[in-house]
C-alpha positions as CSV (number, residue, x, y, z in Angstrom):
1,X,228.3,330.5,-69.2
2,X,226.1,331.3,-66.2
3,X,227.9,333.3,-63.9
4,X,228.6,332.2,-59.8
5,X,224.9,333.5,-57.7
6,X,225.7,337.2,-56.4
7,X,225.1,337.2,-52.5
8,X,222.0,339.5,-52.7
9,X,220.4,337.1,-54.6
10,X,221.2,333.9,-53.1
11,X,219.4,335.2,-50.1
12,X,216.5,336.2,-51.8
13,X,216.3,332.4,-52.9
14,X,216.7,331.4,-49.1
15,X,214.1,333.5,-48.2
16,X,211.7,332.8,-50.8
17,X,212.2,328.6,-50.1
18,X,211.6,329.2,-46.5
19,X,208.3,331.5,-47.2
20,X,207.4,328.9,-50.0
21,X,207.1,325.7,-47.1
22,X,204.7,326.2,-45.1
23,X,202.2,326.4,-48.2
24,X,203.6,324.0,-50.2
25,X,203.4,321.5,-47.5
26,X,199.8,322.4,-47.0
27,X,199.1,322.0,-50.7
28,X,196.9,318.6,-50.9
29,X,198.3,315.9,-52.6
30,X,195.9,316.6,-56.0
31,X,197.6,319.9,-56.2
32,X,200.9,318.8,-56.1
33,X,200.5,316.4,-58.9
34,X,199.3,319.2,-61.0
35,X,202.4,321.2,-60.6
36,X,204.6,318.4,-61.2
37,X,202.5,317.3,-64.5
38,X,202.8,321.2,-65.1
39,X,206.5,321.0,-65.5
40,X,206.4,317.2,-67.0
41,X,204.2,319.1,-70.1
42,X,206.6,321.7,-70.2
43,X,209.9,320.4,-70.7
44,X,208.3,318.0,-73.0
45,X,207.5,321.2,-75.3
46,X,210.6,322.7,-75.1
47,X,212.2,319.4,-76.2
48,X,213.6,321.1,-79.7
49,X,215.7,323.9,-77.3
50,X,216.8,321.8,-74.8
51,X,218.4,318.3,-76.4
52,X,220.5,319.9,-78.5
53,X,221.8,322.5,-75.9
54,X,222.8,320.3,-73.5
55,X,224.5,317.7,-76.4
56,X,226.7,320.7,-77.2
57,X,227.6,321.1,-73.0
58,X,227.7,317.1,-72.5
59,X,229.5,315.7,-75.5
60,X,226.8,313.4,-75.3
61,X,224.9,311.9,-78.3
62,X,221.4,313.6,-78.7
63,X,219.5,310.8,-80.0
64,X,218.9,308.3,-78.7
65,X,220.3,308.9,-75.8
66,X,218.9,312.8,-74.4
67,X,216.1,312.6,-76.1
68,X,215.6,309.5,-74.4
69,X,216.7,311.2,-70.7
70,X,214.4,313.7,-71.1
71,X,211.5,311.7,-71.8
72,X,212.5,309.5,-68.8
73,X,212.6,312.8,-66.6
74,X,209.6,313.5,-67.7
75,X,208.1,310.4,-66.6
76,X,209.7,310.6,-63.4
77,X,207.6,313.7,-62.7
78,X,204.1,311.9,-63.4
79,X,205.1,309.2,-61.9
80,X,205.7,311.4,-58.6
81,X,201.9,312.9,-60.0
82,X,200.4,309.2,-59.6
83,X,202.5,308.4,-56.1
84,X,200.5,311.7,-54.6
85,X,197.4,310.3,-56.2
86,X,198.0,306.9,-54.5
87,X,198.4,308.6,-51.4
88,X,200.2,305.8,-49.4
89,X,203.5,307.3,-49.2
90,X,201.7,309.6,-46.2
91,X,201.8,306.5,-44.0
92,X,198.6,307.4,-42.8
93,X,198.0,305.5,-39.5
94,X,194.9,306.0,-36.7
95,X,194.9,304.3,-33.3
96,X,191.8,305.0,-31.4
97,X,191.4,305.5,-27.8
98,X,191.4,302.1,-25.8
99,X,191.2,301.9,-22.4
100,X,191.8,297.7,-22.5
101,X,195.3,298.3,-24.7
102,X,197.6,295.8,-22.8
103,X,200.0,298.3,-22.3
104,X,197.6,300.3,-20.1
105,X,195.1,302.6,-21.5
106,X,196.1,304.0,-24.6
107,X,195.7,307.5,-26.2
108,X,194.2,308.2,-29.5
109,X,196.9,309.3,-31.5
110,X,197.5,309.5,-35.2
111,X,200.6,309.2,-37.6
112,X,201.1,310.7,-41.0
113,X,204.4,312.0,-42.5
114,X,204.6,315.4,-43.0
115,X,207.2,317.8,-45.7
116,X,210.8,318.5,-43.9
117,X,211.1,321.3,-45.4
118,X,213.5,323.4,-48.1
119,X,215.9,320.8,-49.7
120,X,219.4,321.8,-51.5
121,X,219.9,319.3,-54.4
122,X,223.4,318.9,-56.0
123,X,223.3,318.2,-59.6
124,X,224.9,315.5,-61.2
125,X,227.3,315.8,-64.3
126,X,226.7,312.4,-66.1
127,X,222.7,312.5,-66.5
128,X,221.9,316.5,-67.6
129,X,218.1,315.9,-67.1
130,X,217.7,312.9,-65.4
131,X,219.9,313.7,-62.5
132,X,220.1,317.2,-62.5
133,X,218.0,320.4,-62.6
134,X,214.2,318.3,-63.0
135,X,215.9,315.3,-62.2
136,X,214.5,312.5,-59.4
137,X,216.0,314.3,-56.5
138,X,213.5,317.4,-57.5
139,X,210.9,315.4,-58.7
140,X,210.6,313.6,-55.5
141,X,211.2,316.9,-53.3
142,X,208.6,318.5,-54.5
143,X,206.7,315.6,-54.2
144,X,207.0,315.4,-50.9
145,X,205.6,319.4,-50.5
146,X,209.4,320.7,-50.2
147,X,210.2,324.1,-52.4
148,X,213.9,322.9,-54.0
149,X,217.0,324.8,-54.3
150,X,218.9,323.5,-57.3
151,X,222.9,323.6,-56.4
152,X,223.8,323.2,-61.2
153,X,226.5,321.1,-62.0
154,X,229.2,323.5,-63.9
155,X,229.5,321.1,-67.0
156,X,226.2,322.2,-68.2
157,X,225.5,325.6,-66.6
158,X,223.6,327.0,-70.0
159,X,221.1,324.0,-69.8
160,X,220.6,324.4,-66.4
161,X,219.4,327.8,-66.6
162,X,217.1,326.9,-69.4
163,X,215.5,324.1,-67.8
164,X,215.4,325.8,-64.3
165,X,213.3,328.7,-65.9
166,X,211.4,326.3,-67.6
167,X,210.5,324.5,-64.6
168,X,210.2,327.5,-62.1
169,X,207.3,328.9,-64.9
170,X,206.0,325.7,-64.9
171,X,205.3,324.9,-61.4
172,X,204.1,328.7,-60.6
173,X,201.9,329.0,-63.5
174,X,200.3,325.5,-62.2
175,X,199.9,327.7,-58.3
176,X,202.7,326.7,-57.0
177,X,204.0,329.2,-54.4
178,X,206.8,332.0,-55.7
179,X,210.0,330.7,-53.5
180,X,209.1,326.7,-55.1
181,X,212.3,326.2,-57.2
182,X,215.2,327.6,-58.0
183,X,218.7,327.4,-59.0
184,X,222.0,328.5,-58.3
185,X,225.5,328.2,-59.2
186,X,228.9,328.6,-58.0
187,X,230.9,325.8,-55.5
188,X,231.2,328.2,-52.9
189,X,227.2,329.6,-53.3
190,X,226.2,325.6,-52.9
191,X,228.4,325.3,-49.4
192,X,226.7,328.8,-48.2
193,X,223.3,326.9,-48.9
194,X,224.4,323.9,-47.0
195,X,225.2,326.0,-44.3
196,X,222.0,327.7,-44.1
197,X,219.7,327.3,-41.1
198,X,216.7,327.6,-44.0
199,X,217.8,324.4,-45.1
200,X,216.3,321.4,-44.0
201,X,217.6,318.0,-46.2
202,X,220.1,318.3,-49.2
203,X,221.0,315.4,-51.8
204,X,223.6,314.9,-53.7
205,X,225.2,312.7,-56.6
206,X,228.5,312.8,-57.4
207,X,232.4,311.8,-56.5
208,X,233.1,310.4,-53.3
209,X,235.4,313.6,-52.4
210,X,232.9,315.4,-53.2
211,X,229.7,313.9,-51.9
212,X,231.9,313.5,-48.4
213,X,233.0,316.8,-48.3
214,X,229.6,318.0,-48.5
215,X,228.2,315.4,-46.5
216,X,230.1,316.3,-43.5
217,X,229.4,320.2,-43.4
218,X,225.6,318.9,-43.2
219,X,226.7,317.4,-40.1
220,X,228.9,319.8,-38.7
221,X,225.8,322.3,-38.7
222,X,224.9,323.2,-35.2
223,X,221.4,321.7,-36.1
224,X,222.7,318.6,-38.8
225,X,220.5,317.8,-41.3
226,X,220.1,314.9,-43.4
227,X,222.4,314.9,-46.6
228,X,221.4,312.0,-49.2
229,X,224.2,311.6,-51.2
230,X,225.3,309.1,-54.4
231,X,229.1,308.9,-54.3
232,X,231.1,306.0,-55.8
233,X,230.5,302.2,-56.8
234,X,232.1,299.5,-58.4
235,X,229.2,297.0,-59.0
236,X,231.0,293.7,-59.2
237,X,229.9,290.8,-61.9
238,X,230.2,287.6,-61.0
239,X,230.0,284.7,-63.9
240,X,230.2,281.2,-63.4
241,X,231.5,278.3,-65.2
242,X,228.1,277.0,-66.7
243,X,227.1,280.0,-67.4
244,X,230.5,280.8,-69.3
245,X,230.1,277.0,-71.1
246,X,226.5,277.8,-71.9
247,X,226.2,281.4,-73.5
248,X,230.0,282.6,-72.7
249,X,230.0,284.4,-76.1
250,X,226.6,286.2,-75.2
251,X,228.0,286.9,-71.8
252,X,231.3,288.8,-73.0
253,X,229.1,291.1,-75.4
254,X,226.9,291.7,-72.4
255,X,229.2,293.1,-70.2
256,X,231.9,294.7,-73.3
257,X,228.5,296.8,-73.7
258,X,227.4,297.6,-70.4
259,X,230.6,299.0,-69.2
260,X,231.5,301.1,-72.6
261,X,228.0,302.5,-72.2
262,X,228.2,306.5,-72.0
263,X,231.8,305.9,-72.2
264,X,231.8,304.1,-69.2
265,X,230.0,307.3,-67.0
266,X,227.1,305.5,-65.9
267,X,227.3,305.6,-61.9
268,X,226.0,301.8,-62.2
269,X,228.7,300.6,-64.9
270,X,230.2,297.3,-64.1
271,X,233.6,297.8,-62.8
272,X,235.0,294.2,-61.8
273,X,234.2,291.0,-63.7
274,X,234.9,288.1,-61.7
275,X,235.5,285.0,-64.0
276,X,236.9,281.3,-62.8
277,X,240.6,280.6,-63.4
278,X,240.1,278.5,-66.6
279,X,237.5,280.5,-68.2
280,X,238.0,281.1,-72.3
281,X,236.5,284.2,-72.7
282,X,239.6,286.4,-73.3
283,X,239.5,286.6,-77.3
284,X,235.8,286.8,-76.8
285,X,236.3,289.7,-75.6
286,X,239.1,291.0,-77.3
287,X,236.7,290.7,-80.0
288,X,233.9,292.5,-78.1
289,X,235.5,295.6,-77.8
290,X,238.0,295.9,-80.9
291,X,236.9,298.9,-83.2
292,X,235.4,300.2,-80.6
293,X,235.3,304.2,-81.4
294,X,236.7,306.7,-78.5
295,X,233.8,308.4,-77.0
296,X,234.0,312.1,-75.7
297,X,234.0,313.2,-72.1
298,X,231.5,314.3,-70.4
299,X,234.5,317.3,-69.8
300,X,237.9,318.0,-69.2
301,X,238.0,317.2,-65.1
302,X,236.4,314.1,-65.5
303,X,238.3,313.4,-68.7
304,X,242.0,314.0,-66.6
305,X,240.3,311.8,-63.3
306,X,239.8,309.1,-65.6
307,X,243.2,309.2,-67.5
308,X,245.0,309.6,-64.0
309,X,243.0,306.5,-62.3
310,X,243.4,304.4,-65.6
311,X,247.3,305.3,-65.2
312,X,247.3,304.3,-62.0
313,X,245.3,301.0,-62.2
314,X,248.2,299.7,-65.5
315,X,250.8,300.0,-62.8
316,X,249.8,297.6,-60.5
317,X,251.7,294.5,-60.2
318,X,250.1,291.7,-61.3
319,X,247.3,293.7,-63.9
320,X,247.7,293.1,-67.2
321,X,246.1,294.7,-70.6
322,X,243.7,292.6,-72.3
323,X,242.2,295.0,-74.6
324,X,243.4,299.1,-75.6
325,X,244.1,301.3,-78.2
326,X,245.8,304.5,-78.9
327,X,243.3,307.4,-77.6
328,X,243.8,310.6,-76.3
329,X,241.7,312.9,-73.9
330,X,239.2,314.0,-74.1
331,X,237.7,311.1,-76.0
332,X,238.9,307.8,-74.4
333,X,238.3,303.9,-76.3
334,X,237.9,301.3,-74.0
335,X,240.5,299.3,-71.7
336,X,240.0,296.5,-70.3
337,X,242.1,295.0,-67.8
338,X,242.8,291.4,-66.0
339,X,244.4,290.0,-63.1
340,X,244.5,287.0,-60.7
341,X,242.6,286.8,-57.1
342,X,245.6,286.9,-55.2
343,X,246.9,289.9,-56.8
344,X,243.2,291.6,-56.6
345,X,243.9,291.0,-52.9
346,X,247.5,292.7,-52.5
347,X,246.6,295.3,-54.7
348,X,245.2,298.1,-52.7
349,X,243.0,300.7,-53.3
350,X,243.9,301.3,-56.9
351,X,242.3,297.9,-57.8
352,X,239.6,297.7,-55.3
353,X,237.7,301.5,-55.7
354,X,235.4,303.0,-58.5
355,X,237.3,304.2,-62.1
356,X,234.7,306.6,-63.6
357,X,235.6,305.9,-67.7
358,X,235.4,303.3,-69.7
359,X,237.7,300.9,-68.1
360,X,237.0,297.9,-66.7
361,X,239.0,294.9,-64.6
362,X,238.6,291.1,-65.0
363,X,239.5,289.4,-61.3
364,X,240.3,285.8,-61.8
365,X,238.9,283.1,-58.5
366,X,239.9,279.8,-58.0
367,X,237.3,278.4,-56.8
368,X,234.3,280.0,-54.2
369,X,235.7,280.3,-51.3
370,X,238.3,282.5,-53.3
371,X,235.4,284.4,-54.6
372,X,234.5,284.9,-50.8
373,X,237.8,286.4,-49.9
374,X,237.9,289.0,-52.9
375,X,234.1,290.2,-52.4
376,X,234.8,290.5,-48.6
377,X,237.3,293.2,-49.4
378,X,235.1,295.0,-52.1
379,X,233.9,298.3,-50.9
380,X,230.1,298.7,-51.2
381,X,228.5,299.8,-54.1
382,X,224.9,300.2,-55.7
383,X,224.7,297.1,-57.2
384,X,225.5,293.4,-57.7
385,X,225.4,291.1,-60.4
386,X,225.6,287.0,-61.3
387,X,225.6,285.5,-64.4
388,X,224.7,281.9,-63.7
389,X,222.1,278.9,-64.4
390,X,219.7,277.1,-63.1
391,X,222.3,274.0,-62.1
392,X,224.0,276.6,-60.2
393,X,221.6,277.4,-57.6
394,X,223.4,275.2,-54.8
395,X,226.5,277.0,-55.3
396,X,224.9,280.4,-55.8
397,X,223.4,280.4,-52.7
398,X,226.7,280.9,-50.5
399,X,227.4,283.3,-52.9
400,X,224.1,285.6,-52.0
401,X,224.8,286.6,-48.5
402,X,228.7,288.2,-49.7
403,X,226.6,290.1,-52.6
404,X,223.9,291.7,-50.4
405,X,226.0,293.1,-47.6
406,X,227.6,295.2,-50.9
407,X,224.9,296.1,-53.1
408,X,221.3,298.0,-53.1
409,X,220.1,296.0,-56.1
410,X,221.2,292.6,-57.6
411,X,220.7,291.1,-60.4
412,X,220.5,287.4,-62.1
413,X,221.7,287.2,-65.8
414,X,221.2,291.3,-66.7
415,X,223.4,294.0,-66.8
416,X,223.4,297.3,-64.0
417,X,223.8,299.9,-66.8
418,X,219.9,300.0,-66.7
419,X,218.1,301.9,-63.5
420,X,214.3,302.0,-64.2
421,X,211.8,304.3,-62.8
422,X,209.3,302.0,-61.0
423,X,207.8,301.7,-57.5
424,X,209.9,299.0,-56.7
425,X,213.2,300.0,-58.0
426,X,216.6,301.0,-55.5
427,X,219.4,302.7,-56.5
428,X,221.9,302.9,-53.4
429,X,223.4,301.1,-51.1
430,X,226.0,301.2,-47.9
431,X,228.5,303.7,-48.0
432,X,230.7,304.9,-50.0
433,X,227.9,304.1,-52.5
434,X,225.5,306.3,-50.6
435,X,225.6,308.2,-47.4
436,X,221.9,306.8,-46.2
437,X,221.5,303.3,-46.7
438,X,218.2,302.9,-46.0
439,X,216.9,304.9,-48.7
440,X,216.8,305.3,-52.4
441,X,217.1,308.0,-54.7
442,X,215.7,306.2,-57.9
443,X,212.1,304.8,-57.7
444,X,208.9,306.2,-56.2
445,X,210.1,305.1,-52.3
446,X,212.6,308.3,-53.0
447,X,209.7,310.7,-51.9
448,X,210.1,308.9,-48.4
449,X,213.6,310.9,-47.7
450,X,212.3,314.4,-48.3
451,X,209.3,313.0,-45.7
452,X,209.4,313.3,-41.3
453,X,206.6,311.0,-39.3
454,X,204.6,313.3,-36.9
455,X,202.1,311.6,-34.3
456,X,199.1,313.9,-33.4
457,X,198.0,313.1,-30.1
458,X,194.6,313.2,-28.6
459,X,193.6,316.4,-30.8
460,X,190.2,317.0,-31.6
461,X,189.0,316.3,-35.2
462,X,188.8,319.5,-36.5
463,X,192.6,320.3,-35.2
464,X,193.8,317.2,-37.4
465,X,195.5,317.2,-40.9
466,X,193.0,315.7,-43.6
467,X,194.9,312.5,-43.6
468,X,194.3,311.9,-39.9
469,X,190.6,313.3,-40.1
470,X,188.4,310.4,-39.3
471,X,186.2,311.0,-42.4
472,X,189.2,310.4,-43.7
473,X,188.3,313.4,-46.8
474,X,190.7,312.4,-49.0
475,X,190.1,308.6,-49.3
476,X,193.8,307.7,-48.1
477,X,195.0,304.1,-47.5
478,X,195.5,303.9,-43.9
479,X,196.1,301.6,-40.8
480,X,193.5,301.8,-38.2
481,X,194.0,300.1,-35.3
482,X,196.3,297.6,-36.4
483,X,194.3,296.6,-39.3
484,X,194.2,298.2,-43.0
C-alpha cells in the first residue's frame, strides 16, 4: 500500500505545479489536446495491468464494468481533446472602440477566459478511473491549461500509483511541462495542499462530511479559493398511476435495477420512490429483487456507513420491510423499504438524507398536493426523475417546478444510474449535492470551473492573447461587437 507523501516531497509537487502554470496556460489549445490524447493512448495500452488491479482494490467486477470505466475515461480525455479543438469554451469576445456607444464612448476591450491555475482534485472511491486519478475532474483541469495535483482515494492507493505514473509519462512525453500532474496520498498531505497559497481551485467528490469539511478550509484560506465538490444525493423517483397501470411491471424492474446497480454506490442511484397510495406494485417488486446475490463493498468504511444508516433507517416508526435477506458485511443484498407520506414527513433526517448501499425507500402520496409537501422537504440532490405518460402532462406540469428547485438533471421515463459524457450533460445540483451550483463536473461545460474571464483593455494588438488578436490566428468562434 502506497505509503502517506513525506513532507519534502509534497513540496517539491507544490513547487513543480506552481512552475508548471504559467506554461501550461500558455500552451495553445492544439497542444493541449495532444497531451490529453497522449494519456487517453496510454491508459488504453496499459488496459491488461490496470483492470485487474484495481478489481482486486474495488471488489468491483472487471468486466463489464472497469473495463467499461476505463474506456469511458478514456473518452473523457479526447473528448476534452475535441472541446480545445472547438475552441468555444475560451469565450472569446471583441468590442471595438466606439465613440457613438450609448453609454458614452466606449473602449476597445476584449474578453477571453484564461487558466486559474494549480487545482487539487480529491479522488473518489466508487468510480477508480472515472472519478479518480484520470478521471473528469483531471481531464477537464488540464483542459483548461491547469497542472493537477491528484489528492488518491485510500481504497485503491496501488492503482492510483499506477495510473498516476502512467499518466504523468504520458502527458510529459507529449511536452507537457515537468510539475503537470501528480499525486499524493495521505488525509492530512491532501488538507496541507488545500491550505497552500500554490493552490488555486480544488474539486472534490465524496461524503457530505467529508466534501464539507474540505470545503470550508478552502474558504477559511486568507485568500479562498473555489472548492467544486460532489457530496450527497437522494434523487427522488416519482411514478404515476398511468404510468403504473400501463408498464407497472416494466417500471418496478427499472428501478429494482437501477438502485442495486454497483451495489447501490452509484452517487446517482435512486434513493426514494414515490408511488400513489393504491399502487400494486409491491409483489412486483418483491419479485424484482428476490435472488438477488450480495455484492461486495467497495471496502470496509463504506461497508460499516452503510450497515449503520440501513440500521437506522429500519427503526423509524412507520418504515416497513418490503424486501431483505440475511447478508452480512462486507457484501450486502438489497433492502428495500416502504412507508406512508405522512410518516416520510415526521421522520427526520434518517428518512429524508442519502443511504450510500443498496437500499432503497418507497414513499407513498395521496394525491399531488401530497406529493408537493414531501418533495418540499427533500434535500437537493443531482437528479430527478418521473415515470409518467403522455395523458399525464396536465398533472405533470405542477409537478416540474418542485423537481427543478432539487435536481441538476431530470429525467422522463429513464433511470439516473446512467451519467453520459456529452457536451450537454450536468451532473450537480444545489447543495448538499454540490457546493457550486452553477457548474457541472460531468460533461464538456466542466472545463468552464477550472476557467477565470479576463478583459484586456485598450492594448495594442501585438500585447493581446491569440484569441483576442484581431486576425484572430487561431480561427476561434467569437463575439464581435455584439454579433457572432
Amino acid at each position: 500500500m502506497s505509503q502517506a507523501t513525506d513532507a519534502a516531497t509534497l513540496e517539491k509537487i507544490l513547487a513543480g505545479a506552481a512552475a508548471a502554470a504559467r506554461p501550461a496556460a500558455a500552451a495553445t489549445p492544439a497542444e493541449r489536446a495532444r497531451w490529453l490524447v497522449t494519456a487517453a493512448d496510454a491508459l488504453d495500452a496499459a488496459a491488461d495491468d490496470l483492470v485487474p488491479l484495481a478489481h482486486a482494490e474495488t471488489h468491483l467486477p472487471a468486466t463489464p464494468r472497469l473495463a467499461g470505466e476505463l474506456k469511458r475515461t478514456t473518452f473523457q480525455l479526447r473528448l476534452f481533446a475535441e472541446v480545445l479543438t472547438d475552441g468555444e469554451y475560451l469565450g472569446a469576445t471583441v468590442d471595438h472602440a466606439d465613440a457613438d456607444w450609448p453609454m458614452g464612448p466606449r473602449p476597445d476591450i476584449r474578453r477571453v477566459k484564461t487558466a486559474i491555475g494549480p487545482v487539487l482534485v480529491f479522488a473518489a472511491s466508487n468510480f477508480p478511473f472515472a472519478f479518480s486519478v484520470a478521471g473528469g475532474d483531471t481531464a477537464s483541469a488540464l483542459a483548461a491549461g491547469c497542472p493537477v495535483i491528484l489528492k488518491a482515494h485510500p481504497g485503491h492507493p496501488e492503482l492510483s500509483a499506477l495510473t498516476g505514473r502512467i499518466v504523468r509519462e504520458a502527458l510529459i512525453g507529449a511536452g507537457a511541462p515537468d510539475g503537470i500532474f501528480d499525486v499524493i496520498f495521505g488525509q492530512e498531505e491532501g488538507v496541507t495542499a488545500l491550505k497552500d497559497p500554490r493552490i488555486a481551485a480544488s474539486s472534490f467528490t465524496g461524503s457530505i462530511p467529508g466534501g464539507r469539511a474540505l470545503f470550508d478550509i478552502a474558504n477559511a484560506r486568507p485568500r479562498p479559493i473555489p472548492f467544486y465538490g460532489e457530496l450527497g444525493s437522494v434523487n427522488p423517483v416519482v411514478v404515476t398511476e398511468a404510468a403504473i397501470a400501463a408498464r407497472g411491471e416494466a417500471v418496478a424492474k427499472g428501478y429494482a435495477g437501477s438502485f442495486t446497480l454497483g451495489a447501490g454506490q452509484f452517487c446517482t442511484k435512486p434513493g426514494l420512490l414515490f408511488l400513489p397510495e393504491d399502487h400494486n406494485l409491491t409483489d412486483t417488486l418483491r419479485a424484482a429483487l428476490d435472488g438477488a446475490a450480495a455484492q461486495p463493498m467497495l471496502n470496509d468504511r463504506i461497508a460499516a456507513g452503510y450497515a449503520d444508516k440501513l440500521a437506522q433507517l429500519r427503526e423509524v416508526p412507520g418504515v416497513e420491510v418490503v424486501s431483505s435477506s440475511a447478508s452480512s458485511s462486507p457484501a450486502f443484498t438489497p433492502t428495500l423499504l416502504a412507508t406512508t407520506g405522512k410518516q416520510f414527513l415526521e421522520g427526520g433526517d434518517a428518512v429524508h438524507e442519502e443511504c450510500f448501499g443498496p437500499a432503497s425507500l418507497i414513499v407513498t402520496y395521496a394525491d399531488q398536493g401530497e406529493l408537493l409537501r414531501l418533495l418540499d422537504v427533500i434535500e437537493p440532490g443531482l437528479t430527478a426523475t418521473i415515470h409518467g405518460e403522455e395523458s399525464d402532462v396536465d398533472w405533470i406540469r405542477p409537478v416540474l417546478p418542485a423537481l427543478s428547485r432539487i435536481a441538476g438533471r431530470l429525467l422522463w421515463n429513464d433511470w439516473p444510474t446512467g451519467v453520459t459524457v456529452s457536451w450537454a450533460q450536468q451532473h450537480g445540483g444545489p447543495y448538499p449535492a454540490t457546493t457550486a451550483p452553477t457548474t457541472t463536473s460531468v460533461g464538456t461545460a466542466a472545463i468552464e470551473r477550472f476557467l477565470r474571464p479576463l478583459a484586456w483593455q485598450g492594448f495594442p494588438d501585438a500585447l493581446l492573447p491569440e484569441p483576442l488578436q484581431e486576425a484572430n490566428p487561431w480561427q476561434l468562434p467569437r463575439r464581435t461587437d455584439g454579433s457572432r
